[in-house]
N, C-alpha and C positions, 0 to 999 in steps of 0.2 A: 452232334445233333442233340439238340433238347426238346424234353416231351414235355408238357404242362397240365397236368393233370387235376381237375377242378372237381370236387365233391359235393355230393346235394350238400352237404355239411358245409361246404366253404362256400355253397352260393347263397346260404342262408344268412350266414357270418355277411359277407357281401350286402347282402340287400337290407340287414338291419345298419348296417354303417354308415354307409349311403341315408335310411332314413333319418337315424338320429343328426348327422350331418347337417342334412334339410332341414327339422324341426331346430336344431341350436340355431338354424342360418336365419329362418324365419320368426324367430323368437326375437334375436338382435334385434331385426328390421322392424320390428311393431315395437320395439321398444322407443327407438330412433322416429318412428311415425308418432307416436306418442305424445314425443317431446316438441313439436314443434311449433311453434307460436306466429302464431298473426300480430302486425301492426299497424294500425292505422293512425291520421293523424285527422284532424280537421281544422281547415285553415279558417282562421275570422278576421276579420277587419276593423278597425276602432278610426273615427276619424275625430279629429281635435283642430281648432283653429288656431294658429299660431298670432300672432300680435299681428295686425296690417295683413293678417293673408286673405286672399279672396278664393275661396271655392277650392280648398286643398281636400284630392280624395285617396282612397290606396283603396283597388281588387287586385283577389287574387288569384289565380286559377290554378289548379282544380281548387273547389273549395274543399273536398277529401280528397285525400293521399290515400291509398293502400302500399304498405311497404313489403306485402309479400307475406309468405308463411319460410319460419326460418329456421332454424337449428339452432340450439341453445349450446353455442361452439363455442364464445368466447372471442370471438374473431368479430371485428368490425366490416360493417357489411355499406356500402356509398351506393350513394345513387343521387347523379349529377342532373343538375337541372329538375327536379319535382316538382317546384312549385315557381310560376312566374308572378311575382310584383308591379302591377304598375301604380307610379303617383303618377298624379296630376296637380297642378294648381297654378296658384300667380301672389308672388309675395313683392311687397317690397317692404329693405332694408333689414330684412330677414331669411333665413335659412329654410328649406323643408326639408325635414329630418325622417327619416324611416327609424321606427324602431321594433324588435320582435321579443314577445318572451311567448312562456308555453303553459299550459295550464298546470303542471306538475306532474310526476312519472307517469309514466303509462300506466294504465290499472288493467287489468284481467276481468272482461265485463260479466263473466261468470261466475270470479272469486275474488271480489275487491282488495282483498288483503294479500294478495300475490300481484307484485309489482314489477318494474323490469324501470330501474331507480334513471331520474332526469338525467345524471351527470354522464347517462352512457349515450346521450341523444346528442348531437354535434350538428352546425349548421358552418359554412364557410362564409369567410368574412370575404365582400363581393373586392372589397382594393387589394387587401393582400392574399388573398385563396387560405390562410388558415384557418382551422379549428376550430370551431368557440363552439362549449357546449350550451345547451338551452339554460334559463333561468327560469323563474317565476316573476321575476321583475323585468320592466322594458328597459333594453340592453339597445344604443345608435345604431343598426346595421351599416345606414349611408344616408348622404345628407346634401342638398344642391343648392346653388347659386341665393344671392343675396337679392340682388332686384330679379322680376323676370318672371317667363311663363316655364313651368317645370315642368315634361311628360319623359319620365324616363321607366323605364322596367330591369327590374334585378331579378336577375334566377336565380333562385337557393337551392343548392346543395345541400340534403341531407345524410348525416354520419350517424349509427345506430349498432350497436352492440348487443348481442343479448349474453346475459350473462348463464353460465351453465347452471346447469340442474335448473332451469326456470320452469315452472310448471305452466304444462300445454295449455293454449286458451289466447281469446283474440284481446290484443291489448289498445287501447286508445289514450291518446292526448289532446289538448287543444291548443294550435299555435296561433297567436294573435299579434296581426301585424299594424300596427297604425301610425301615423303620421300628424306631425305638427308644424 
C-alpha cells in the first residue's frame, strides 16, 4: 500500500504550474488570434461590344465576396463556387468571350504597404478545373458559339493562400469580369 502525501509547499508548487501553463497557453492563442486576416474580394463587371454583337452583357453575383478571416498558415485555402457569371447576348459570325483579371494584390485596408501578393490568389479554369492564378490583365476564362443567342453562367472557384508571418488586417481586391 502507498500513502501520498501532499504539502502546503507542493500545493503551492502545484497551483503556480498549472498557472504559468495557462498564461504560456493563453499567450500562444492571442498570438494566433492576432495573426489572422480577412479577405475580401469585389466583383465588377466591364461590358464591351464585340463586332456584330447585339446587346452582350456579364453580372455577377455576389458583387462582394467575403473569403473569411484566416491564418497566415501557408496552406491554401478553396472555396468552390463564390462567385456566379452570367453572359447574355446574340452575336453573329462572332464568339462571346468571358474574360477576368483582378485589380492587384490584396492590400491591408489599414496598412497599404502590407500586402498578401496576386500570384497566391487562383481561380479555376471552368473546361479543364485547373489553377490559373489572377493577373492584372484580361486573361479568356470561356468563350461561346459563333452565330446565336448566348445565356450561359460560370461559377468561379476561388484558390487563396495567405502567406505566413502576414500581418493581421482585412485585405481587399477587385476582380473584374467582362465580355466581348
Amino acid at each position: 500500500m502507498y500513502e501520498i502525501i501532499i504539502t502546503t509547499g507542493d500545493i503551492k508548487k502545484i497551483v503556480f504550474a498549472v498557472s504559468l501553463v495557462l498564461l504560456i497557453l493563453v499567450s500562444v492563442l492571442t498570438v494566433f488570434a492576432d495573426n489572422n486576416t480577412t479577405n475580401t474580394t469585389n466583383n465588377t463587371t466591364n461590358r464591351s461590344m464585340a463586332p456584330l454583337g447585339i446587346g452582350v452583357a456579364v453580372t455577377v453575383s455576389p458583387s462582394t465576396v467575403n473569403l473569411g478571416t484566416l491564418m497566415p498558415d501557408g496552406t491554401q485555402h478553396d472555396y468552390p463556387g463564390r462567385a456566379s457569371v452570367h453572359v447574355t447576348g446574340f452575336n453573329l459570325f462572332t464568339y462571346t468571350n468571358l474574360y477576368v483579371r483582378a485589380s492587384g494584390a490584396f492590400v491591408n485596408t489599414a496598412d497599404p504597404s502590407s500586402t498578401i501578393p496576386l500570384s497566391n490568389f487562383e481561380y479555376d479554369n471552368p473546361d479543364t478545373g485547373s489553377e490559373i492564378p489572377f493577373t492584372t490583365s484580361d486573361v479568356l476564362v470561356d468563350r461561346w458559339g459563333v452565330i446565336g443567342f448566348v445565356d450561359e453562367t460560370v461559377s468561379m472557384n476561388y484558390h487563396l493562400t495567405i502567406p505566413t508571418f502576414t500581418t493581421n488586417g482585412t485585405y481587399t481586391t477587385t476582380i473584374t469580369y467582362s465580355v466581348t
